[in-house]
Structure formats: C-alpha cells, structure tokens
VEXMI-145895 format. One record per atom (N, C-alpha, C): residue in one letter; chain; x, y, z. Coordinates in steps of 0.2 Angstrom, whole numbers, plus 2048, in hexadecimal, padded with zeros to 3 digits. Example, Ala and Ser with C-alpha at 12.3 -4.5 7.8 and 13.67 -1.06 7.14 Angstrom:
ZAKE   r   c    px    py    pz
ZAKE   A   A   842   7E4   827
ZAKE   A   A   83E   7EA   827
ZAKE   A   A   842   7F0   827
ZAKE   S   A   840   7F5   823
ZAKE   S   A   844   7FB   824
ZAKE   S   A   840   800   827
This chain:
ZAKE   r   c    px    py    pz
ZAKE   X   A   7B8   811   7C5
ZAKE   X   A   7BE   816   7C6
ZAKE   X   A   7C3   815   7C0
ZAKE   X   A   7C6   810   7C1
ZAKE   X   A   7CC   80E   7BB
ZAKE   X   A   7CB   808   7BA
ZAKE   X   A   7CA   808   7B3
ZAKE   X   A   7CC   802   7AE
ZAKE   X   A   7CD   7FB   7B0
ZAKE   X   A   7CC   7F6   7B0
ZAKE   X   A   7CD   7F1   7B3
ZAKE   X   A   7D3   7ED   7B1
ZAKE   X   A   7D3   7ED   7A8
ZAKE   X   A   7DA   7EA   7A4
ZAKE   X   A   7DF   7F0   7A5
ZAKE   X   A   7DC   7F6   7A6
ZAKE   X   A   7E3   7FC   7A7
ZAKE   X   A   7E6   7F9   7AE
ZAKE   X   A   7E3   7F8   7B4
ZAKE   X   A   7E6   7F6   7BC
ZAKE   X   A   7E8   7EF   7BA
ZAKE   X   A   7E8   7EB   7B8
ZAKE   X   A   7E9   7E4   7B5
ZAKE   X   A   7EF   7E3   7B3
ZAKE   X   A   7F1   7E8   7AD
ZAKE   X   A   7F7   7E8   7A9
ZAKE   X   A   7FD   7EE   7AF
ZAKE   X   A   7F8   7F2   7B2
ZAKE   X   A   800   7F5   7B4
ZAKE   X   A   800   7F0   7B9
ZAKE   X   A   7FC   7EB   7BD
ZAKE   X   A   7FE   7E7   7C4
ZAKE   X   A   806   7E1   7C2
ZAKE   X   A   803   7E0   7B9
ZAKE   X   A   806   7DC   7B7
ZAKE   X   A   80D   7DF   7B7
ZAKE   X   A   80C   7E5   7B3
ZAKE   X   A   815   7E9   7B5
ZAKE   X   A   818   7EA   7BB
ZAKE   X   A   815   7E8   7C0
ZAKE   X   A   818   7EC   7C9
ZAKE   X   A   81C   7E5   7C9
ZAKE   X   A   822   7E5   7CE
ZAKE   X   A   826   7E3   7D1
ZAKE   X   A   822   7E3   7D7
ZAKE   X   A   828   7DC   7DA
ZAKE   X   A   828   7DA   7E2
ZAKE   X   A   82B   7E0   7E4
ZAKE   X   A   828   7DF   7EC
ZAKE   X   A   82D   7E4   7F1
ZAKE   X   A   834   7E5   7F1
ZAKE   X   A   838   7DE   7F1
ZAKE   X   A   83D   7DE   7F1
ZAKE   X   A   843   7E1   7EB
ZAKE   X   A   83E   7DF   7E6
ZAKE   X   A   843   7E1   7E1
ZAKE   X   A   83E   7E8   7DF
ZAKE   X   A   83B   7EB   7E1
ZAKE   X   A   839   7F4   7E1
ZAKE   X   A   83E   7F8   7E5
ZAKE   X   A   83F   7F5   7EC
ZAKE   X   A   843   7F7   7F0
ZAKE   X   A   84A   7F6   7EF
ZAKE   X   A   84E   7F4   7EA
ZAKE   X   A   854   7F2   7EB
ZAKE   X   A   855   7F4   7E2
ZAKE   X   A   850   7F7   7E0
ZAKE   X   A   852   7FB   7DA
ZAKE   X   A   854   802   7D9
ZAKE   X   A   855   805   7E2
ZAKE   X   A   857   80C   7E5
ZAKE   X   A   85C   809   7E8
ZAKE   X   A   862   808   7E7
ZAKE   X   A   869   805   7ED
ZAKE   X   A   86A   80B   7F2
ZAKE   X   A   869   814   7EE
ZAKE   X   A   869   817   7F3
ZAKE   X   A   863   818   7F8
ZAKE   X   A   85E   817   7F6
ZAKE   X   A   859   815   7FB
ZAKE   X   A   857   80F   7FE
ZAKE   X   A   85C   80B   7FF
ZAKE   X   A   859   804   7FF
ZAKE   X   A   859   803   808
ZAKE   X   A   85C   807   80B
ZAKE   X   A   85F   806   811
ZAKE   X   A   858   80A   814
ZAKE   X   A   859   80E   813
ZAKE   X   A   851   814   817
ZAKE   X   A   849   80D   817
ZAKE   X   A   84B   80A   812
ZAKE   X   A   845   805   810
ZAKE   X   A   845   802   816
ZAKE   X   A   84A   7FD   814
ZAKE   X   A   84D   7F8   819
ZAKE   X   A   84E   7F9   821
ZAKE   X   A   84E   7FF   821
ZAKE   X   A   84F   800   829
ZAKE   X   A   84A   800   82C
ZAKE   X   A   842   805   82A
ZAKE   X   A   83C   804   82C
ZAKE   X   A   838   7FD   82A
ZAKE   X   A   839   7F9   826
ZAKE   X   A   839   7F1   824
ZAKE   X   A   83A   7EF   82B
ZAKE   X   A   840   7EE   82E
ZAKE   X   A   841   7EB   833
ZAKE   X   A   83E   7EC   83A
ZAKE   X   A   83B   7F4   839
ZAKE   X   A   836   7F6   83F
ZAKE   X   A   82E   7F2   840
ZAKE   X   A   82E   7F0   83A
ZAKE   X   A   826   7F0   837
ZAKE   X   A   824   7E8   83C
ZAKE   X   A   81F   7E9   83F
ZAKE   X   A   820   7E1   842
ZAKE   X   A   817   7E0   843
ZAKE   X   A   813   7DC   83F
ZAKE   X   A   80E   7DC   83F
ZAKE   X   A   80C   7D6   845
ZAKE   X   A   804   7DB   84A
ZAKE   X   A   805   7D6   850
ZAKE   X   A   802   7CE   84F
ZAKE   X   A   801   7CB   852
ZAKE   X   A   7FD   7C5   850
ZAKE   X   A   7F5   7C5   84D
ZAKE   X   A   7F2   7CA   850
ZAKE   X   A   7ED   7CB   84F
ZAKE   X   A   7EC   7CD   848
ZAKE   X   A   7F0   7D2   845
ZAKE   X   A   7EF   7D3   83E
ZAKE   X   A   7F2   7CD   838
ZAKE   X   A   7F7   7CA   83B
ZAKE   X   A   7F9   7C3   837
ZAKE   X   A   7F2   7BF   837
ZAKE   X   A   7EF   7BD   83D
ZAKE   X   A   7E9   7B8   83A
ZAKE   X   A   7E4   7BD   838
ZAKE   X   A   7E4   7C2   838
ZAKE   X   A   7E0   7C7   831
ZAKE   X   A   7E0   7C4   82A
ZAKE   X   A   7E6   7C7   828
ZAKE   X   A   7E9   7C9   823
ZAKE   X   A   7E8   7BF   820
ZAKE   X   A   7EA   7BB   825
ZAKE   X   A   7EA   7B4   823
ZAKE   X   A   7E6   7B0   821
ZAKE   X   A   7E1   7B3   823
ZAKE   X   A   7D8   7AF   824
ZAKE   X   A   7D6   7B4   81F
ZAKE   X   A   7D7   7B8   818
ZAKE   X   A   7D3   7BB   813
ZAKE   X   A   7D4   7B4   80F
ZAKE   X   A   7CB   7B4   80C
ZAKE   X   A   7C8   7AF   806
ZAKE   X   A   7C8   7B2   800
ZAKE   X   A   7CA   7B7   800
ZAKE   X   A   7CA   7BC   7F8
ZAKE   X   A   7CF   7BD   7F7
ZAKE   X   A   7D2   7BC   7EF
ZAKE   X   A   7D7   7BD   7EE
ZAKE   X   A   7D8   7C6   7EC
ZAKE   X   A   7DD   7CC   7EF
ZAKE   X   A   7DE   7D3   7ED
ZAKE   X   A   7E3   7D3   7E9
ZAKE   X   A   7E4   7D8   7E4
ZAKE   X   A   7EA   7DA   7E0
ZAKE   X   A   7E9   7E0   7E6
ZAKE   X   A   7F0   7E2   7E2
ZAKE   X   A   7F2   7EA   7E7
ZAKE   X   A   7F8   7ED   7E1
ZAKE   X   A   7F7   7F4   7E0
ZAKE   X   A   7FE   7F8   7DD
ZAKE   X   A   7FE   7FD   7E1
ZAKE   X   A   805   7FD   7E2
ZAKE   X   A   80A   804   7E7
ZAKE   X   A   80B   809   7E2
ZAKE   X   A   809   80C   7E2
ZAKE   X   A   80C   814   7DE
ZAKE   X   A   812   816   7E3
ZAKE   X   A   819   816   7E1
ZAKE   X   A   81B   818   7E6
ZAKE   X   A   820   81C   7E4
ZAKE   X   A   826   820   7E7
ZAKE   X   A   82C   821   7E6
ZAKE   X   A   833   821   7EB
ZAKE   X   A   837   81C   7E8
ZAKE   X   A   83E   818   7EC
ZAKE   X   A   840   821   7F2
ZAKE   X   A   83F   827   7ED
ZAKE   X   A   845   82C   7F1
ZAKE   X   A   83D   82F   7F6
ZAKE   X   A   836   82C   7F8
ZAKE   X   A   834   833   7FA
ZAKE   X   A   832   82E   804
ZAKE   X   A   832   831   807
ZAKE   X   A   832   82F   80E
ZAKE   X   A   82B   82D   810
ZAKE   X   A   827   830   80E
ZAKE   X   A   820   82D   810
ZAKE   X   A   81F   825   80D
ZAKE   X   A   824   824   808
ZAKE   X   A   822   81C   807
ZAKE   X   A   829   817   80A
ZAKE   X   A   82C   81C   80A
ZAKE   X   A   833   817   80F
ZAKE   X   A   830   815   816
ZAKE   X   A   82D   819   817
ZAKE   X   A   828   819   820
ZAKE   X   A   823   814   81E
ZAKE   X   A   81E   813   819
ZAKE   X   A   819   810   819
ZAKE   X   A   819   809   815
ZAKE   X   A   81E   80A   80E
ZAKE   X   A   81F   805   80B
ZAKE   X   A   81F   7FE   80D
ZAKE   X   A   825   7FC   811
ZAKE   X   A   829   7F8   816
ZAKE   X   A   821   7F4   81A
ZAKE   X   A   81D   7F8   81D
ZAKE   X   A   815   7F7   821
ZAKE   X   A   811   7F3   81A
ZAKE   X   A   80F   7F6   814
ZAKE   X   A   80E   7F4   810
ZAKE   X   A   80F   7EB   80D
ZAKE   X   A   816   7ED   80D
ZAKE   X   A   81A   7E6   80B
ZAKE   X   A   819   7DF   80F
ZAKE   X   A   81A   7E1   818
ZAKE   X   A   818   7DE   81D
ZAKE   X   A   810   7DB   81C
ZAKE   X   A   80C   7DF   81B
ZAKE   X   A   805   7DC   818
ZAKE   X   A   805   7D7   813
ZAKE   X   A   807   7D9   80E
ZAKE   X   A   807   7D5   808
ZAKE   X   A   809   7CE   809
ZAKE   X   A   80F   7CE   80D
ZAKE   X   A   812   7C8   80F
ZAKE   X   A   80F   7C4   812
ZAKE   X   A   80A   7C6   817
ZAKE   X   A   806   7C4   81D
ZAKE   X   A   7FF   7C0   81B
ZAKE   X   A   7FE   7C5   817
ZAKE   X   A   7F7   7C1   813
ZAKE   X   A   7F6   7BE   80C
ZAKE   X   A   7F9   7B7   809
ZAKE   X   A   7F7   7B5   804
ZAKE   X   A   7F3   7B7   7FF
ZAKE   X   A   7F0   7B9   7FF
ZAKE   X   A   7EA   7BA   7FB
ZAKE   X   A   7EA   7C3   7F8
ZAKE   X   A   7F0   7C5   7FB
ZAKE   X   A   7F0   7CE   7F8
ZAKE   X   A   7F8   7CC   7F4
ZAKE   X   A   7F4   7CD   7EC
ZAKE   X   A   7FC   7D0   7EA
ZAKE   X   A   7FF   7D5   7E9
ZAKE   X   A   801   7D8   7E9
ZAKE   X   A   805   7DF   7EC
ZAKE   X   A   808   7E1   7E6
ZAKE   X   A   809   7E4   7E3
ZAKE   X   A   810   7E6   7DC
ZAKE   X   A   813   7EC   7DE
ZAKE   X   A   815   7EF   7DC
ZAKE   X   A   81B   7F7   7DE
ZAKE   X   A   81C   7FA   7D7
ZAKE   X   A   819   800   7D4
ZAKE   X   A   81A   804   7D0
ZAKE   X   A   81D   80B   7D0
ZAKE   X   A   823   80E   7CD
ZAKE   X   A   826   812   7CE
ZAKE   X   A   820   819   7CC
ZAKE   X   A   81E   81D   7D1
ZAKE   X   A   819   821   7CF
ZAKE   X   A   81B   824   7C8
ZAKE   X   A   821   828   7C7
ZAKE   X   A   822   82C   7C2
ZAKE   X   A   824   827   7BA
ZAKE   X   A   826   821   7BC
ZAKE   X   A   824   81D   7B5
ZAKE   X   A   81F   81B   7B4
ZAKE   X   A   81B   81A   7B8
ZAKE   X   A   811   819   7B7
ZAKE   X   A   80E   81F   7B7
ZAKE   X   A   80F   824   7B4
ZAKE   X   A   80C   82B   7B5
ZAKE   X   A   806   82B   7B2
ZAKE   X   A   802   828   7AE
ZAKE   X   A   7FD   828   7AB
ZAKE   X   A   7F8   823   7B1
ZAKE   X   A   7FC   820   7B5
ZAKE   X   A   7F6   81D   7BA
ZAKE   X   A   7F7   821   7C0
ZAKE   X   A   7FE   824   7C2
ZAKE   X   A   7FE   82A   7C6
ZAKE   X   A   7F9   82E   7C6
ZAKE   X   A   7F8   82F   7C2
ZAKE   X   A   7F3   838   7BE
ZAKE   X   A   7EE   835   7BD
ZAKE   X   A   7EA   82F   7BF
ZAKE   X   A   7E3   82D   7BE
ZAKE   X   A   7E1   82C   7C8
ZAKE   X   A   7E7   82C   7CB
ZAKE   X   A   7E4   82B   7D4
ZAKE   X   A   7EA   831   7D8
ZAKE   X   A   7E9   836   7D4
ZAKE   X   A   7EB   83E   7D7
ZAKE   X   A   7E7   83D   7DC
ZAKE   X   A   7E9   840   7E3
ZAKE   X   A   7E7   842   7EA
ZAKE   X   A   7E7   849   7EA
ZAKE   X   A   7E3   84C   7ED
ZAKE   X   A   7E1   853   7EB
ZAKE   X   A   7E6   856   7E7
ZAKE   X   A   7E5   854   7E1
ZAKE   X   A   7E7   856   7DA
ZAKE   X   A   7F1   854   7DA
ZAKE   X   A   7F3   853   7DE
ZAKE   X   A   7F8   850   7DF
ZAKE   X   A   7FB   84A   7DB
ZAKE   X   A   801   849   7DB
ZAKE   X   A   805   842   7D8
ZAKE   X   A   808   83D   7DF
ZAKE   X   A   803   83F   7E2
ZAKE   X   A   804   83A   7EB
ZAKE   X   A   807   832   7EB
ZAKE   X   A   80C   833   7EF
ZAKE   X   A   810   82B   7EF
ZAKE   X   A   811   82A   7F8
ZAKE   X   A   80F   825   7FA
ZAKE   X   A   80E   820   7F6
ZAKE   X   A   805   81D   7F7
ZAKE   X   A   804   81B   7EF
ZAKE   X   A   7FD   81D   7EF
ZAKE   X   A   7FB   813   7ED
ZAKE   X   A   7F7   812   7F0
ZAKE   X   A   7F5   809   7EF
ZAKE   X   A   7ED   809   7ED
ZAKE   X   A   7EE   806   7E8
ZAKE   X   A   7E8   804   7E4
ZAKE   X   A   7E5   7FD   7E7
ZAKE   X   A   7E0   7FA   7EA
ZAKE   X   A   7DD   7F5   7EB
ZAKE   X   A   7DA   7F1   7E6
ZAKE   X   A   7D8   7EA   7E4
ZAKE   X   A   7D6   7E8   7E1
ZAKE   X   A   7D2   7E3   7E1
ZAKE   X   A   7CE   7E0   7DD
ZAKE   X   A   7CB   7DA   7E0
ZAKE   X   A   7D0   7D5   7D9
ZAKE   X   A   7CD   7CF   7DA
ZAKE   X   A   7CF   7C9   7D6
ZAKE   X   A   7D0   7CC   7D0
ZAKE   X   A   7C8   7D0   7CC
ZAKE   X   A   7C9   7D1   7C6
ZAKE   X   A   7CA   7D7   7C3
ZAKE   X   A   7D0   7D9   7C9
ZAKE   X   A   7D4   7E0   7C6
ZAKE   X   A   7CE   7E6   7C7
ZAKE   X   A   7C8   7E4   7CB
ZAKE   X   A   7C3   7EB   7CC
ZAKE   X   A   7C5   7EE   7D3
ZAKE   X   A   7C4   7F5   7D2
ZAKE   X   A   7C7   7FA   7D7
ZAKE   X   A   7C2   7F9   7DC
ZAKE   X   A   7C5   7F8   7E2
ZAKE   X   A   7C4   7F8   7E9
ZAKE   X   A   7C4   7FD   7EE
ZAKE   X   A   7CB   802   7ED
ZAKE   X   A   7CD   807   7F1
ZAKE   X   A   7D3   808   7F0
ZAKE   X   A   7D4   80E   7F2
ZAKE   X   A   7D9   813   7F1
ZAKE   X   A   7DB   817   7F7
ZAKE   X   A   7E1   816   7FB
ZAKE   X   A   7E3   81A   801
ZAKE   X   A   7EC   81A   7FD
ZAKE   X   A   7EC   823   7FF
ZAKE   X   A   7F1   824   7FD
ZAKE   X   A   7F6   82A   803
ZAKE   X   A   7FC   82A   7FF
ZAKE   X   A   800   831   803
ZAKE   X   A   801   82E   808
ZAKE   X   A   7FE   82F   80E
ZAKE   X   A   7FC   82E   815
ZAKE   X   A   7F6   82C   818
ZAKE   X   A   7F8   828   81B
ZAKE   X   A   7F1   825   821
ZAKE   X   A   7F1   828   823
ZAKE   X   A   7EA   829   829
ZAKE   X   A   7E8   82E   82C
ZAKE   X   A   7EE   82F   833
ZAKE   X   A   7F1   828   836
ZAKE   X   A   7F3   82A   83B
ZAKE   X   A   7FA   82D   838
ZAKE   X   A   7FB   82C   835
ZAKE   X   A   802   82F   833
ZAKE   X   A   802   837   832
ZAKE   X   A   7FB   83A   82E
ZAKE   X   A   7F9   83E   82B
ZAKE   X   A   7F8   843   834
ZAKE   X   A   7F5   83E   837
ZAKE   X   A   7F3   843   840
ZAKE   X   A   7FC   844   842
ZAKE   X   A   7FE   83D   841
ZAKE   X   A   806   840   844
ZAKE   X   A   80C   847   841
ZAKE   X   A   80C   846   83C
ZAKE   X   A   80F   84A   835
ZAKE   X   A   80B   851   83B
ZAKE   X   A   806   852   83A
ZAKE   X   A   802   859   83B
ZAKE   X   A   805   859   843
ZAKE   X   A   805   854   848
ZAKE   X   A   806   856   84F
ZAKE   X   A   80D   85A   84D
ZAKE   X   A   812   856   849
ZAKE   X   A   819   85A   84B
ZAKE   X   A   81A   85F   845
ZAKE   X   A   813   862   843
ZAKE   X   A   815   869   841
ZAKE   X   A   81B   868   83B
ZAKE   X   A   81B   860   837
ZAKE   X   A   822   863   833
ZAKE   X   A   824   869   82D
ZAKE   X   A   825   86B   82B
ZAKE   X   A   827   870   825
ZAKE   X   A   826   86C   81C
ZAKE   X   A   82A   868   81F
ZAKE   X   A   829   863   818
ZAKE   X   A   825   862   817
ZAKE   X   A   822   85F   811
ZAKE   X   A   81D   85E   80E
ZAKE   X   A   81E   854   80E
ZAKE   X   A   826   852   80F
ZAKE   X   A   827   84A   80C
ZAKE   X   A   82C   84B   810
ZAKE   X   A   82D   849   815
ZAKE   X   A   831   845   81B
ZAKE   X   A   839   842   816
ZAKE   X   A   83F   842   816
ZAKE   X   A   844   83D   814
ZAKE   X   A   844   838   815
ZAKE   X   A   844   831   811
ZAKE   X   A   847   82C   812
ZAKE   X   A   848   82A   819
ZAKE   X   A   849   828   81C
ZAKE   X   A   84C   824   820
ZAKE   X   A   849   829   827
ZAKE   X   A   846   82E   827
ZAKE   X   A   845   832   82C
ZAKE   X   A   840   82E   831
ZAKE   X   A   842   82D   837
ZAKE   X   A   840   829   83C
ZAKE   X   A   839   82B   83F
ZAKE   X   A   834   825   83F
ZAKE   X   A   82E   823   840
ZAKE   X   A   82B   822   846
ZAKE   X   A   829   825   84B
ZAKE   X   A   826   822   852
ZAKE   X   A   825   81E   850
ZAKE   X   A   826   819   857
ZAKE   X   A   823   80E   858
ZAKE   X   A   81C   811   856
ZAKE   X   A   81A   817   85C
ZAKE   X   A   813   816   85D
ZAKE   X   A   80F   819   854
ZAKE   X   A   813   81E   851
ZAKE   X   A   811   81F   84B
ZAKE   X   A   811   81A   845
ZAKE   X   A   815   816   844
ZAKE   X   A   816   80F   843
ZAKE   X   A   810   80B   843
ZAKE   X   A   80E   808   848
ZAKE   X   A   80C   806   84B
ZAKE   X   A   803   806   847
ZAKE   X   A   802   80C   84A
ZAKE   X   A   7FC   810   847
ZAKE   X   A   7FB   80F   83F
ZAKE   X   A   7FF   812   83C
ZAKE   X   A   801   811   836
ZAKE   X   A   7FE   80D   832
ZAKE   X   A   802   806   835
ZAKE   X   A   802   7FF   834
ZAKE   X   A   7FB   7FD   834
ZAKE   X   A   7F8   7FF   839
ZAKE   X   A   7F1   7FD   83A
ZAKE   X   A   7EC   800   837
ZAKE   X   A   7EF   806   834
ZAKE   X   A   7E9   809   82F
ZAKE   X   A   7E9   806   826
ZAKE   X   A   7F0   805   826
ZAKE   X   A   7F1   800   81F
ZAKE   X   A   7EE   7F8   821
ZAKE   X   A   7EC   7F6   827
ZAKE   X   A   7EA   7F0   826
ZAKE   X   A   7E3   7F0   827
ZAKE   X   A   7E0   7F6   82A
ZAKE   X   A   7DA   7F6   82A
ZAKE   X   A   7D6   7F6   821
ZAKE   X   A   7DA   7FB   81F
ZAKE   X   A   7D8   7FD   817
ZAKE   X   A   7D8   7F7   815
ZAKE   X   A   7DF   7F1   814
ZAKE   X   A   7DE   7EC   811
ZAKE   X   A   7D9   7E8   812
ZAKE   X   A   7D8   7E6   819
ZAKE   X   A   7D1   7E1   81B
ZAKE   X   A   7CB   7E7   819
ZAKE   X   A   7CA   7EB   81A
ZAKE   X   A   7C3   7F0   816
ZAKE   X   A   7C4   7EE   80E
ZAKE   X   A   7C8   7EE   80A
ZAKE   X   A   7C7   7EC   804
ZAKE   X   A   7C7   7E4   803
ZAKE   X   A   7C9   7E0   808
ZAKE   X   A   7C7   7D8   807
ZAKE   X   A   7C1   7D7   806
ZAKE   X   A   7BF   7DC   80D
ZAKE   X   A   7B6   7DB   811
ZAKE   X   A   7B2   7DD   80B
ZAKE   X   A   7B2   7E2   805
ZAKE   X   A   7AF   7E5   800
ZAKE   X   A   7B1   7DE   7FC
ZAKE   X   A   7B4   7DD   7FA
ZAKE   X   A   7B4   7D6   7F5
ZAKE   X   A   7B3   7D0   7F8
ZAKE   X   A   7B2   7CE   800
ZAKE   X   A   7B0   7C7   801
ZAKE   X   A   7A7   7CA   802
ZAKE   X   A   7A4   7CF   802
ZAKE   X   A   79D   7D0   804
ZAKE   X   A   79B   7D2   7FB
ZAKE   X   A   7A0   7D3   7F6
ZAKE   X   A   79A   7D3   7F1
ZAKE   X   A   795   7CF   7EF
ZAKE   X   A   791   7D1   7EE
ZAKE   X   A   78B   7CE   7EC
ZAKE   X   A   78F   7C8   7E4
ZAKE   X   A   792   7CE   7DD
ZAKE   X   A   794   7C9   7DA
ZAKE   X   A   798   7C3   7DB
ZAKE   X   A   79D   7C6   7DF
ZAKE   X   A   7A1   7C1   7E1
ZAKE   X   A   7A3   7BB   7E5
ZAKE   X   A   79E   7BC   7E9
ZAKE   X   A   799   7B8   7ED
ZAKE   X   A   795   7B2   7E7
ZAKE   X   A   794   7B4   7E4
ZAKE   X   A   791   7AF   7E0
ZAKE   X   A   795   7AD   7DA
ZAKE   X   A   79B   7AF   7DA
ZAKE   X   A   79E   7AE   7D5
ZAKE   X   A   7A1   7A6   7D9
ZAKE   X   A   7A3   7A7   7DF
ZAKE   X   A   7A6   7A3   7E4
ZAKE   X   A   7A2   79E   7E7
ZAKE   X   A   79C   79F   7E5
ZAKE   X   A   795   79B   7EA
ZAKE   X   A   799   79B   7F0
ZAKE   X   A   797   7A3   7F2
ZAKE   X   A   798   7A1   7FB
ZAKE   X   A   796   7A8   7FC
C-alpha cells in the first residue's frame, strides 16, 4: 500500500502526544479535558502489556478538528499502556502528500492512524471514526460533519470508542506476531 522508507521517514518526523498537543495552546484544553476522561480498564492494560511485537504507529491529525480531540487523548492512553507501539502525531495538512496517499472515501480524514510492524510495513489503517463513534454521531442525527473541540463525549461512547481503537491495535499486533516472516525472523 505505502512505501516502507516513505512511513519510516514520516514516523521519524512525528512528535510525541505531549508536545503535538501542546503545539495548539488554543486547543490544548479540549485535548486535555477528554485525556482526563480516557481510563483504560484493567483488562485492556494487560492487553496492550503482554504484546511480543514491536508497532510503529502515525496520527494524521488535526489540533482544531473535534473527532480527534474526542479520540486522540484514547489513542495516546494506548500508546502509553503498551510498550511495544510507538505512536508519533503528524499535523495532516503539513504531511499532505501522505494525507493524499490514506484519503477515506476520497476525503482528507483526521484523525487517520497508520499501523505498522517493526520494519515500517503496513499493517492497517482505521481512520475519521470508529465504528462505535460513527453508530453514535448517526443516533444524534448531528448536522456537522466535525463535532468542536471540546464537544462532550458520552462515558458510554467513550468508552466504546476506546475499545474499538484497542481492538484495532491488538488486530495489528496479532497480524504481525502470526506472520509467517516474522515468526521466523524471531524464531518463535
């Protein structure tokens, strides 16, 4: 799908969460306040803690747009939790050439996460919105197309949420600890 030295060199350009989020002072608050909601249960901790494969990961995202203020923060929770996934945050519209290579029905979708294995080859690609987000969005009929900032999240959508993003990442673990190559690369 994409390049391996292309995902490689942009991983290498992405910033941590902290300083992606704190490079928006006007947005930093919207971040931080669903950050403080995000509580991942025990159950997904020893998930996320027990992966043998090392993931890359990039965020296409954007500090002003609500679908990633809502998701982000869930995102970064994971990353933090599991060792073995590194995480980086690219500003969609400054990576626009890798934007324009994971358009979502033709779209420049944020926030969009590229999965990876150890040697920078593509694993998956879930973007915009997870499904449970995507059922909720539709139950409350919104008119917007991108929720604001700081625009408050049902626990139980949250929630949901959270566990569709962490399903995705153990699915891309499980795709890289069951390869056939890399099983042998690791003899195991």
């Amino acid at each position: 799908m994409i390049d391996p030295p292309l995902l490689r060199a942009k991983h290498a350009a992405g910033v941590a969460y902290d300083d992606y989020v704190r490079s928006s002072p006007q947005h930093e608050a919207a971040w931080r306040a669903v950050e403080a909601r995000v509580t991942l249960t025990a159950a997904q901790r020893a998930l996320l803690g027990g992966f043998t494969r090392d993931l890359k990961a990039i965020c296409l995202s954007g500090m002003w747009c609500g679908d990633c203020s809502a998701q982000g923060p869930m995102l970064a929770a994971i990353a933090g939790a599991c060792p073995r996934l590194d995480l980086r945050w690219l500003d969609r519209d400054e990576h626009r050439d890798l934007s324009e290579l994971v358009k979502i029905c033709g779209g420049l979708r944020v926030p969009t996460v590229i999965l990876m294995n150890e040697d920078f080859e593509f694993l998956s690609l879930l973007g915009d919105r997870t499904l449970s987000r995507y059922r909720a969005i539709a139950a409350r009929a919104l008119g917007a197309s991108c929720p604001l900032p700081g625009a408050r999240v049902a626990d139980d959508e949250l929630a949901a949420t959270l566990q569709d993003w962490v399903d995705e990442v153990e699915r891309s673990h499980l795709i890289a600890r069951l390869s056939p190559r890399l099983r042998g690369k690791h003899g195991d």
